[in-house]
Structure formats: structure tokens, C-alpha cells
N, C-alpha and C positions, 0 to 999 in steps of 0.2 A: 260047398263052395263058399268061400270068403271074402269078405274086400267091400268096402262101402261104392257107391256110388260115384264118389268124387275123384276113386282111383281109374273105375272105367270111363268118367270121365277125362281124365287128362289121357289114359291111353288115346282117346278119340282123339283127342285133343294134340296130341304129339305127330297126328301124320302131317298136320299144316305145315310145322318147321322140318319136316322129314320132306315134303314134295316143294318149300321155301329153297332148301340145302344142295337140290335135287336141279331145282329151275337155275336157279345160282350159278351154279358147277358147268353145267352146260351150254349157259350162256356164254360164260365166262372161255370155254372151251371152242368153242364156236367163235370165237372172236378171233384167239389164238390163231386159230385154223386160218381163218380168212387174211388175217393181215399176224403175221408173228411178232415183227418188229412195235407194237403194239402190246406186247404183254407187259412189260414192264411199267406201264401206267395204268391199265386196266387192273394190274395185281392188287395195289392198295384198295380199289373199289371191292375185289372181290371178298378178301378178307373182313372186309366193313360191313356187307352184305352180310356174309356167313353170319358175324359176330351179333350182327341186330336180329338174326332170324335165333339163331340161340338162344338171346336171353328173354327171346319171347316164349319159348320152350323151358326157360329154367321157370320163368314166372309164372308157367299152368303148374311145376313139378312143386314151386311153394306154395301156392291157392290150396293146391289138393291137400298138403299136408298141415297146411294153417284152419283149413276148414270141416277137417276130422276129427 
């Protein structure tokens, strides 16, 4: 078996913006549901969300690779 530490680190470390992307999605869903006429303002929040939970998942995937 291969692989430093810092890589099953950020594996661990990627389920946060995995169950982030997850809350997101469904909140966002759930909203829809309840009032539809409502999506089209909610949209930009959702995509704002998605993208800040992201680049906290690019930022474990540069850690691990700046500190190998």
C-alpha cells in the first residue's frame, strides 16, 4: 500500500464539502417544493453556497499536495 498520510487525509477531509454539497442541494430543494415561485431568487444563493463549499475542498486537495 501507498500514499502518504496527507493524501488519506484529505480523503477524510473531502466528505465535509461532500455532506456541505449534500445539505445545500436539499435545502435548496426543499424550498423549491414549498414555495416554487421562490426559485429564481434562491438560485443565485444556491450556486454561491455550492461554490464557497468547493473551494474549501480544492483548498484540502492543494494542502495535501503543497505538503508532500
Amino acid at each position: 500500500m501507498e500514499g502518504t498520510l496527507n493524501v488519506v487525509g484529505y480523503g477524510i477531509a473531502a466528505l465535509g464539502p461532500g455532506l456541505g454539497v449534500a445539505l445545500i442541494f436539499a435545502a435548496w430543494i426543499t424550498a423549491t417544493a414549498r414555495q416554487p415561485e421562490s426559485a429564481g431568487i434562491t438560485r443565485p444563493m444556491l450556486f454561491m453556497g455550492f461554490a464557497l463549499v468547493e473551494v474549501l475542498a480544492l483548498f484540502g486537495l492543494v494542502l495535501a499536495f503543497a505538503l508532500s
